[in-house]
C-alpha positions as CSV (number, residue, x, y, z in Angstrom):
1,X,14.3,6.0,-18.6
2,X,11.4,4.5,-16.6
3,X,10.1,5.0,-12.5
4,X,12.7,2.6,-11.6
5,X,15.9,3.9,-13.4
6,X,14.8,7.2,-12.1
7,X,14.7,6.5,-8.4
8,X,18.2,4.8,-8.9
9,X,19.2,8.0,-10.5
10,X,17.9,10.1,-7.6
11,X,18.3,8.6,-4.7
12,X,22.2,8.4,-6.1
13,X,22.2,12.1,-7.0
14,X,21.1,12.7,-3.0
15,X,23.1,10.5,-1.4
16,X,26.2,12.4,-3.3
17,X,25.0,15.3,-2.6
18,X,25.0,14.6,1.4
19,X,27.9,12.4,1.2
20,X,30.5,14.8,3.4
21,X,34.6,13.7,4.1
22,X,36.4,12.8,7.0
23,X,36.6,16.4,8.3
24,X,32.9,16.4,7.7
25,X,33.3,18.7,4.7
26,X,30.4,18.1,1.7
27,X,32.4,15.8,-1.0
28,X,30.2,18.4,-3.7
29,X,29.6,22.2,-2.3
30,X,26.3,23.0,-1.7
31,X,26.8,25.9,-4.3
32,X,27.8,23.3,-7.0
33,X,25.0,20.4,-6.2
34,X,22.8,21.2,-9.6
35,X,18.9,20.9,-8.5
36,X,17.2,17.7,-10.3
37,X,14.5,18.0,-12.4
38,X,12.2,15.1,-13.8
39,X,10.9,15.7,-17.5
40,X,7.7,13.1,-17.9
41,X,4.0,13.3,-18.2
42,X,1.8,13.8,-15.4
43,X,0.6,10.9,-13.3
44,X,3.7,8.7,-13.3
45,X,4.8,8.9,-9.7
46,X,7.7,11.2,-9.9
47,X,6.5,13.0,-6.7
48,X,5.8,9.5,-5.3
49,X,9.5,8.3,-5.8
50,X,11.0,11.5,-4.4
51,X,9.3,11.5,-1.3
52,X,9.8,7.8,-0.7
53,X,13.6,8.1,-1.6
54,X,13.7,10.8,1.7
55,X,11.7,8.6,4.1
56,X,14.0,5.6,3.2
57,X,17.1,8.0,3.9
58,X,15.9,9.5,7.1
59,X,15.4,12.6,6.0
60,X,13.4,15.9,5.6
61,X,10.9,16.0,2.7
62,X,9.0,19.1,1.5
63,X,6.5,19.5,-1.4
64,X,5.1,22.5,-3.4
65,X,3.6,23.2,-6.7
66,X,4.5,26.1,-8.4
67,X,1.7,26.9,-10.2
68,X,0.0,27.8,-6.4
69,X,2.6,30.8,-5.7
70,X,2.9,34.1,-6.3
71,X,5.8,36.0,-6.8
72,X,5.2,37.6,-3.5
73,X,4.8,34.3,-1.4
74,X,8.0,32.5,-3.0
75,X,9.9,35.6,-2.9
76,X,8.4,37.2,0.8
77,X,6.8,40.7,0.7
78,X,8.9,43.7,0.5
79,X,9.1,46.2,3.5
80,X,11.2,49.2,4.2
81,X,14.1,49.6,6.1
82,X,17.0,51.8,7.0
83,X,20.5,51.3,6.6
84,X,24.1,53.4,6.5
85,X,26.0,53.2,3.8
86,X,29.2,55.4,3.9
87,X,28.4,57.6,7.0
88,X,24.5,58.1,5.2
89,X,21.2,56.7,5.9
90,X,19.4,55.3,2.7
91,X,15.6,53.3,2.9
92,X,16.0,50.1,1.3
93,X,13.7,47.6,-0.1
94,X,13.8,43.9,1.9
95,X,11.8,41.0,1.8
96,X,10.2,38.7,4.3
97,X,11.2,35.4,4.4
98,X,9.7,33.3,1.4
99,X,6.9,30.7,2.1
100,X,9.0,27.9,0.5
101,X,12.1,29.0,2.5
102,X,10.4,29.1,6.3
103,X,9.3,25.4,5.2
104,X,12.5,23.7,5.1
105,X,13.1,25.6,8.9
106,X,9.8,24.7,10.1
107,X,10.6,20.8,9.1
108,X,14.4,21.2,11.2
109,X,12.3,22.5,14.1
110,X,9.9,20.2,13.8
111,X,12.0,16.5,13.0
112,X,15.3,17.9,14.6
113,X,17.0,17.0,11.2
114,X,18.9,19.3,9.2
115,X,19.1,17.4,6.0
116,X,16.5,17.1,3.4
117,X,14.5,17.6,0.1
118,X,13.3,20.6,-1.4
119,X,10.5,19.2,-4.4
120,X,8.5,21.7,-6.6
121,X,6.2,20.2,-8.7
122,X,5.3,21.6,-12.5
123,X,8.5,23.9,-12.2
124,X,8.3,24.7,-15.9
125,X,4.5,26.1,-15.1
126,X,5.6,29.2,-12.9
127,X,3.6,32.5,-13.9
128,X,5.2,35.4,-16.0
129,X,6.2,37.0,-12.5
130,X,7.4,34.2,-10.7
131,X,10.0,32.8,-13.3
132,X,12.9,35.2,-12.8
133,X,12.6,34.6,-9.1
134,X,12.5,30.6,-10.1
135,X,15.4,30.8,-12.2
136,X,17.6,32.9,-9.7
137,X,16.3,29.9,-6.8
138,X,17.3,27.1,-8.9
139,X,20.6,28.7,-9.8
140,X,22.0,30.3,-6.5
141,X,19.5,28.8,-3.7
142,X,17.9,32.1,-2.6
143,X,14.6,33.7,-3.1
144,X,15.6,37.2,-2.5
145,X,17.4,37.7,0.6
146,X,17.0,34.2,2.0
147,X,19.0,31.1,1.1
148,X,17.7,27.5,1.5
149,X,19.5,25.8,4.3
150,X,23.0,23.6,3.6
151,X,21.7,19.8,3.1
152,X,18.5,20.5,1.1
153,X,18.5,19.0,-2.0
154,X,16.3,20.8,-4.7
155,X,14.7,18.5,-6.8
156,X,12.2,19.8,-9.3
157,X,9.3,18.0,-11.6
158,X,7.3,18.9,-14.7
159,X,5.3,18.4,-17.5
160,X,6.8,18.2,-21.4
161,X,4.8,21.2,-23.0
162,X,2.7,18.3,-25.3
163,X,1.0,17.6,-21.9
164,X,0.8,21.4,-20.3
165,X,-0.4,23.8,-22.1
166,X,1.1,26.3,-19.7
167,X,4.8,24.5,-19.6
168,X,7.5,26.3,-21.2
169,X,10.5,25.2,-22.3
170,X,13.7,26.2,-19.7
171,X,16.5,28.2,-21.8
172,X,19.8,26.4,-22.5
173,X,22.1,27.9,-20.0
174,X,19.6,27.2,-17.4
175,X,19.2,23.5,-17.8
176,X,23.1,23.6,-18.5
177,X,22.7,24.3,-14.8
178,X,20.5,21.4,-13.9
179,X,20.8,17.8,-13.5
180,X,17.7,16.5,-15.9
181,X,16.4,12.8,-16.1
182,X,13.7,12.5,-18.2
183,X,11.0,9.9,-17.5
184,X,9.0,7.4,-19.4
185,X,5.7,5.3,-18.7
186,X,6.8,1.4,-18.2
187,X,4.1,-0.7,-17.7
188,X,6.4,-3.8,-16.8
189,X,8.3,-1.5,-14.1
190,X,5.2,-0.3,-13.0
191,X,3.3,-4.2,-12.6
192,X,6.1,-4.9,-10.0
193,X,5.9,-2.2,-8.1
194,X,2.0,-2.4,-8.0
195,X,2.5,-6.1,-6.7
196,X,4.7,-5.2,-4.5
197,X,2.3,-2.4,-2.8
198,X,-0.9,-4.2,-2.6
199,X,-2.4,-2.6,-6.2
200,X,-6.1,-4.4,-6.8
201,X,-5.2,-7.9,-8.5
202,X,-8.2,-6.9,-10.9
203,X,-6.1,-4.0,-11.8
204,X,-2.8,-6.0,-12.2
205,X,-4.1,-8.6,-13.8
206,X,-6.8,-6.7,-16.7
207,X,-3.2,-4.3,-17.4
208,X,-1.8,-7.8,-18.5
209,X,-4.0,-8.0,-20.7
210,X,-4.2,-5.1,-22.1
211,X,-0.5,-3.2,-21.7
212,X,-2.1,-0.1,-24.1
213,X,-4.4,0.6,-21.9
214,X,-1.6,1.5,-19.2
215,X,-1.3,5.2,-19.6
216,X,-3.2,7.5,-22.2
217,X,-3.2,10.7,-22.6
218,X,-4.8,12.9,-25.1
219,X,-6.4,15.7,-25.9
220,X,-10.3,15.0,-28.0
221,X,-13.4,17.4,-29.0
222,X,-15.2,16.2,-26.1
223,X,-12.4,17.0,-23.3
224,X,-9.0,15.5,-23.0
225,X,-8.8,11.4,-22.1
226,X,-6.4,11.2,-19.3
227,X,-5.7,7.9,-17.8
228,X,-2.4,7.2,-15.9
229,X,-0.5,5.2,-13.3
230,X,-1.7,7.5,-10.7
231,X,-5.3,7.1,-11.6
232,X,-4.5,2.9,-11.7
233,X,-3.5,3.3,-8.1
234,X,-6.1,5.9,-7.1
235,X,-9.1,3.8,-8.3
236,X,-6.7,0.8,-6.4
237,X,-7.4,2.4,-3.4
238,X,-11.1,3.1,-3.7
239,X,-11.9,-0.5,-5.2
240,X,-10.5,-2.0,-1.7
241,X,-12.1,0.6,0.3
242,X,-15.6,-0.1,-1.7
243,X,-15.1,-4.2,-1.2
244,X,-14.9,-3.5,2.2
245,X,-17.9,-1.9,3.0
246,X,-19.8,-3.8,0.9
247,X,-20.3,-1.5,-2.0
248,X,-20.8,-2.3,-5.8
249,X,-18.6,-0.8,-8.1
250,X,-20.1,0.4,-10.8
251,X,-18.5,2.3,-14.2
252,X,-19.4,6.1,-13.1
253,X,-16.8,5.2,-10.4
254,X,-14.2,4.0,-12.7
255,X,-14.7,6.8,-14.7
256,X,-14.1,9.0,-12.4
257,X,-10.3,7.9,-12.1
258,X,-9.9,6.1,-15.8
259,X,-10.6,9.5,-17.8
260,X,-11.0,7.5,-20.8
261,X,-15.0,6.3,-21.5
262,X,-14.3,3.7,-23.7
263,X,-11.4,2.7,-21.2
264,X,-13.2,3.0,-18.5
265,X,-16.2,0.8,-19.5
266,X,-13.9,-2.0,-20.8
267,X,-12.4,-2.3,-17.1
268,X,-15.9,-2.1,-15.5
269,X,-16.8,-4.9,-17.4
270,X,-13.6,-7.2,-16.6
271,X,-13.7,-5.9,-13.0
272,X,-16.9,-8.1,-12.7
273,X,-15.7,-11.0,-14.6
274,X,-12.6,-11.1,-12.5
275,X,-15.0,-10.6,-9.0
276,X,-16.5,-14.1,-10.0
277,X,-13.0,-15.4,-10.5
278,X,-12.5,-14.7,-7.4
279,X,-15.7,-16.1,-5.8
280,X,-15.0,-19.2,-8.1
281,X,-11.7,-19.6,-7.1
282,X,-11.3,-20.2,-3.0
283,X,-7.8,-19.2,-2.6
284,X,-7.9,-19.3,1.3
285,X,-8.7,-23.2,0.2
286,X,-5.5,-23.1,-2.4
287,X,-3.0,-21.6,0.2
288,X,-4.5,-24.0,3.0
289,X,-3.3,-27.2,0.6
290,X,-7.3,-27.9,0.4
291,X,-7.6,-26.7,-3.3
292,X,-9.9,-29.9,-4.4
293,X,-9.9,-31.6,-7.8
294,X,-12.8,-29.1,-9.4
295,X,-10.8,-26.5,-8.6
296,X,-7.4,-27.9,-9.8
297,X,-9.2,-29.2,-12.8
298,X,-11.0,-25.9,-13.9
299,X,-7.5,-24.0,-13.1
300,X,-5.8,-26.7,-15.6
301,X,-8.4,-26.2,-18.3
302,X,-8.8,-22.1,-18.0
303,X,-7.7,-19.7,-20.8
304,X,-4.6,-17.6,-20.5
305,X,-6.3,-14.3,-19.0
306,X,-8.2,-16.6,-16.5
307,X,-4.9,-18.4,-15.3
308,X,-3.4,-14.7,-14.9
309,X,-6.2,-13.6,-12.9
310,X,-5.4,-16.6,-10.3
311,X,-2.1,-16.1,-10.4
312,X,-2.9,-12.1,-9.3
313,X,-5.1,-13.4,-6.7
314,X,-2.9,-15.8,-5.1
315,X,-0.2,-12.8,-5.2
316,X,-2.2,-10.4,-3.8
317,X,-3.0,-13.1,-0.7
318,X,0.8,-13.9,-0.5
319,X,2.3,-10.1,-0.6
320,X,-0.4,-8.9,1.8
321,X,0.4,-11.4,4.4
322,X,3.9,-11.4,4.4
323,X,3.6,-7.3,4.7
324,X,1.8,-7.7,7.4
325,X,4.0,-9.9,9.4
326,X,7.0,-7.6,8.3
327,X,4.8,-4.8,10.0
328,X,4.3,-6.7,13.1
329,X,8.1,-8.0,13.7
330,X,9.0,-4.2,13.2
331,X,6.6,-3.4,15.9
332,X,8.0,-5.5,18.0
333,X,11.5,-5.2,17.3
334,X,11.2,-1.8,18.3
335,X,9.6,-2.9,21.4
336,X,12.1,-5.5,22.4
337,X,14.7,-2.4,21.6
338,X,13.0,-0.1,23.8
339,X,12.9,-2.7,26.7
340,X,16.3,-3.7,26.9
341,X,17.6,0.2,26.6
342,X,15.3,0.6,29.9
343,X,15.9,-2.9,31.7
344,X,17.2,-1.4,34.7
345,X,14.7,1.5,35.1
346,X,11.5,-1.5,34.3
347,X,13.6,-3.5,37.2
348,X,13.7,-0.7,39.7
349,X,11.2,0.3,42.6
350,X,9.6,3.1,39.8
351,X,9.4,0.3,37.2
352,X,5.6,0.5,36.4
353,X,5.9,4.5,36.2
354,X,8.5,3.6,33.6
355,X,5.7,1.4,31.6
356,X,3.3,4.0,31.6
357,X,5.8,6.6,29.7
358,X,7.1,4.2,27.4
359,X,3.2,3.2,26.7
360,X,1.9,6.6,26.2
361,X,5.1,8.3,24.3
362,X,4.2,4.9,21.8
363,X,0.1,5.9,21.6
364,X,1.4,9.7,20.8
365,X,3.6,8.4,18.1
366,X,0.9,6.7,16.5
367,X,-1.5,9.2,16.8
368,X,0.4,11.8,15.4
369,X,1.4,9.3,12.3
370,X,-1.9,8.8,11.8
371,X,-3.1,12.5,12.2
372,X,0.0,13.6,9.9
373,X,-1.0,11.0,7.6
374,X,2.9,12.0,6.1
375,X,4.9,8.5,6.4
376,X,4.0,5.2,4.1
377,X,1.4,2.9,5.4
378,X,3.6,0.1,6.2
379,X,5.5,3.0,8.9
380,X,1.9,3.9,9.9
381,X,1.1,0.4,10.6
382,X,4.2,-0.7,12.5
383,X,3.9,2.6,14.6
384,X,0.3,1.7,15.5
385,X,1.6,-1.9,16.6
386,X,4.0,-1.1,18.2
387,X,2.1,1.3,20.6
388,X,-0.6,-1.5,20.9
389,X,1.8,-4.3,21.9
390,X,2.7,-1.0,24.5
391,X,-0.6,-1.2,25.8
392,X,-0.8,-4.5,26.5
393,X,2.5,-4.4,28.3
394,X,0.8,-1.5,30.1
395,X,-2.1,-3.5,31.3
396,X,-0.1,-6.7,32.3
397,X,2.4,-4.0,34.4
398,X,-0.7,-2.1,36.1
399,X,-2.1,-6.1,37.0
400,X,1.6,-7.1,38.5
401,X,1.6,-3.3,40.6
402,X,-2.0,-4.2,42.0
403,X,-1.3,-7.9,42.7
404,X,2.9,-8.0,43.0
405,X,2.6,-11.9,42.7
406,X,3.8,-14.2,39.2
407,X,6.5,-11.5,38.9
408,X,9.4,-9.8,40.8
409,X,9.6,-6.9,38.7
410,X,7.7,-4.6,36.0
411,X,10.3,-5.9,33.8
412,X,9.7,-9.7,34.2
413,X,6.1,-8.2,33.7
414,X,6.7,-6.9,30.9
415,X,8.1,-10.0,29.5
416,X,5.0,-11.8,29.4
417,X,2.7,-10.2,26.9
418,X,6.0,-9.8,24.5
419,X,6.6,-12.9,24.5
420,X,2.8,-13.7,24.0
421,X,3.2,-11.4,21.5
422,X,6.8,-13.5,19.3
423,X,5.0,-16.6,20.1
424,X,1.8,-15.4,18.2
425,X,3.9,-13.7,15.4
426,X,5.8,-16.9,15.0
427,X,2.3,-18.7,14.3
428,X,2.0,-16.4,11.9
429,X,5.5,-16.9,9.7
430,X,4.7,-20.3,10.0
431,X,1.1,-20.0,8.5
432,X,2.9,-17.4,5.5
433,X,5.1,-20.3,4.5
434,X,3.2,-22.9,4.4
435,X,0.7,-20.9,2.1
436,X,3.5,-19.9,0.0
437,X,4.4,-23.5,-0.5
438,X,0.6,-24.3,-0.6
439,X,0.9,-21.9,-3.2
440,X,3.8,-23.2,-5.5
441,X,2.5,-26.5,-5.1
442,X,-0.5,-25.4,-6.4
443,X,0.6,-24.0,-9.4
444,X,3.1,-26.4,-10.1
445,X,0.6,-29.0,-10.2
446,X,-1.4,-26.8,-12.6
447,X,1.0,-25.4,-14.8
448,X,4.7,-26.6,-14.2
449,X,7.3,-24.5,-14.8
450,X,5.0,-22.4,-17.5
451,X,4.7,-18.8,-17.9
452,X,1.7,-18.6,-15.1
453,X,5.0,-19.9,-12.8
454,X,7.3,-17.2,-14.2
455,X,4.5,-14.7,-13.9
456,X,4.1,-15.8,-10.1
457,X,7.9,-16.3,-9.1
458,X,9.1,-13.0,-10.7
459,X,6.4,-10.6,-9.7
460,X,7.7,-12.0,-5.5
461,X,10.9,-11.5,-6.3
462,X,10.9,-8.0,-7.2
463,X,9.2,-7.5,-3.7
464,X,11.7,-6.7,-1.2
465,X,9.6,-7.2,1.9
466,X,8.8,-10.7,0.4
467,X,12.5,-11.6,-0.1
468,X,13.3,-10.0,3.1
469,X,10.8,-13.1,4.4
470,X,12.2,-15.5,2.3
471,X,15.5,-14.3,3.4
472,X,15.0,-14.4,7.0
473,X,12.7,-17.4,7.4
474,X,13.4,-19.7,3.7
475,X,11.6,-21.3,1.1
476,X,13.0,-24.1,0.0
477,X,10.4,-24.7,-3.1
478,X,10.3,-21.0,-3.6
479,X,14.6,-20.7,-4.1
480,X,14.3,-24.3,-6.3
481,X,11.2,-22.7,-8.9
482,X,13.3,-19.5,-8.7
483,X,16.4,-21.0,-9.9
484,X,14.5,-23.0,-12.3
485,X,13.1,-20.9,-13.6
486,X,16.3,-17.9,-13.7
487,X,17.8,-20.8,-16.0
488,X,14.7,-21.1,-18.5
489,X,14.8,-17.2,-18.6
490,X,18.6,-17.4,-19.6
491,X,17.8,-20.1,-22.2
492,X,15.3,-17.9,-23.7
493,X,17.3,-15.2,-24.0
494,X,20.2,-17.0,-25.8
495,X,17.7,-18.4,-27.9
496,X,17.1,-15.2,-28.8
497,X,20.6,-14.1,-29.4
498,X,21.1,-16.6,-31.7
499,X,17.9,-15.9,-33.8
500,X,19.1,-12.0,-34.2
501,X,22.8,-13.3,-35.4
502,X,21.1,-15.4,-37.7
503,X,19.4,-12.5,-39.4
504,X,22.8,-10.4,-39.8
């Protein structure tokens, strides 16, 4: 199955697994929940998925790769102790608590929650000395002495041994004790998701190209060729980063990420044919309505791969923006949340006092997000927001406490910068639509209803934080292309019905 089938398998098989009854009794006992493991090869996001599914359910999530234990730090060191046994006193062999055990306690103590994921990476790599221990974890939950807490989930990944030389195959009554999806590379799945997290339109647009490129790896006299979806999203990230400050990009940086020379030099070399698309193409003049007849004209007149790269450009404008005002109505949602919990406090002779905690217990949430570095970026960013708009509430409050004029209260001072704050946001929603009908329009003069529409409607609607925006604040020309274009889909695919009855 691909990424996407996977998560839905997973995030299914945890949510079971934590489902509990009326009397608050686990619906499957925690000695019968089978530990997941995901079969693919490497650099298809199956740690990714896993710890994504456990932010998204509020939960615990704890990583480790086998291959970096020991026997001795999985199973604790042994020590002697005494103990009576029938009126006798015998020394007896006991272990310390194991590394990978004292983590899952260490994350309770730490989040307060007592639910969560257990993930060991290339499980099918543990050493000689370590797999008995493994195998006696994975089928009764204890390493030695110590069992893993009720309401951990195990969930396990590795490599098929064509990709690991050091993976071994699991024996057949073990895996007849495991729950074991098995994942494939899917280029498609993967194009939405990348989309949908802000991958480099270059990237996106060069994989639509050329779909073989996607994932390769192989083993060659000069070293193995290793290119994946993680090394896509890695180079993603350092592409950005690079534009940003201003710094070429030149092939011995691709190569560092595509493993593949001959790979790797073909993307250097569209990477700067796709920069002058998008010096050529002014899409802050596209999504302002002012695209101009030269630019409509050479748009109309492009080849395909030229057409695709707009299209990525415009989506990459869109999706960003639309994330970003996502990011700031969460901020301030959990503002407006905080303020009426604490109306009467804000209200009270001591109202500015209750300002200044609010203010600093938001800056020490996002400092420690951003230290930790653990949650997505999207929680990173609306944690940093939120202790922003926090600070200018702060400033306003300390302003109304020297002066005590404009205001009766350090709630109705409060108010003002928060609602400074929704007035600019609502600027904003308005500017995102307006550029996604800038956007349609665009197109639609272009291309129609044509496959750089389809291309441009679909890749938004697999975006949830998109169609949460469309949701919450409409597109009219967005829902009518979307419809239009659901029904063309539908066409083609009875077309295509009928052409495989036809050769029966």
């Amino acid at each position: 199955m691909n990424i996407k089938q996977a998560t839905e398998q997973v995030e299914g098989a945890i949510r079971a697994y934590l489902s509990r009854d009326e009397h608050g009794i686990l619906r499957i006992p925690f000695e019968m929940q089978r530990p997941l493991i995901l079969m693919g090869p490497p650099g298809i996001g199956k740690t990714a998925i896993v710890a994504q599914i456990a932010e998204r359910l509020g939960i615990n999530f704890v990583s480790y790769s086998i291959t970096h234990h020991t026997r001795q730090s999985a199973l604790g060191l042994p020590y002697i102790d005494d103990d009576e046994f029938g009126g006798r006193s015998y020394k007896v062999s006991r272990y310390t608590m194991s590394e990978i055990i004292a983590a899952t306690h260490d994350a309770i103590e730490e989040s307060g929650i007592t639910e969560g994921v257990l993930f060991l990476d290339e499980v099918n790599c543990a050493s000689e000395t370590l797999a008995p221990a493994m195998l006696q974890f994975l089928q009764y939950k204890t390493f030695g002495q110590h069992r893993l807490p009720q309401g951990w989930i195990i969930v396990c990944a590795g490599n098929p041994p064509e990709y690991n030389r050091a993976a071994r195959d699991f024996d057949p009554a073990m895996m007849d004790r495991m729950k074991k999806i098995d994942i494939e590379p899917d280029l498609d799945v993967w194009m939405d998701y990348a989309v949908a997290h802000g991958v480099h339109p270059s990237i996106t647009t060069y994989l639509a190209n050329k779909p073989k490129n996607f994932y390769k790896v192989r083993a060659a006299v000069s070293g193995a060729r290793i290119v994946t979806a993680r090394g896509w999203e890695d180079l993603s990230r350092m592409l950005v980063a690079y534009e940003h400050e201003g710094m070429g990009i030149s092939q011995a940086l691709v190569a560092q990420y595509l493993q593949d020379g001959e790979i790797a030099e073909d993307f250097s070399l569209y990477y700067d044919l796709f920069a002058k698309y998008h010096d050529d193409y002014k899409v802050g003049d596209i999504l302002a309505g002012n695209a101009g007849h030269a630019i409509e004209r050479r748009a109309r007149m492009a080849p395909f791969d030229e057409r695709v790269a707009l299209v990525n450009l415009l989506l990459d404008a869109l999706v960003a923006e639309t994330h970003d005002v996502e990011a700031t109505e969460g901020a301030l949602r959990a503002v407006r949340v905080e303020l009426a919990g604490n109306k009467e406090e804000l209200e009270g002779y001591d109202g500015v006092s209750c300002v200044e905690r609010l203010a600093e217990s938001a800056r020490k949430s996002a400092e420690e997000a951003l230290a930790k570095g653990g949650s997505s970026a999207a929680a990173q960013r609306v944690t940093v927001e939120k202790a922003q708009v926090w600070e200018q509430i702060r400033s306003q409050a300390a302003q109304w406490a020297t002066t005590r004029s404009g205001a009766e209260n350090a709630f109705a001072a409060a108010r003002e910068p928060f609602n400074e704050a929704a007035r600019s946001l609502a600027a904003r929603v308005g500017a995102a639509s307006a550029h996604l009908d800038a956007a349609l329009a665009f197109l639609d003069l272009c291309y129609g209803d044509g496959q750089e529409m389809l291309i441009f409607a679909s890749h938004l609607a697999v975006d949830p934080v998109f169609m949460r925006f469309v949701s919450a604040h409409g597109s009219e020309a967005f829902v009518q292309h979307s419809q239009t274009l659901m029904f063309h889909e539908r066409g083609l695919d009875l077309l295509r019905e009928v052409d495989e009855l036809q050769k029966l």
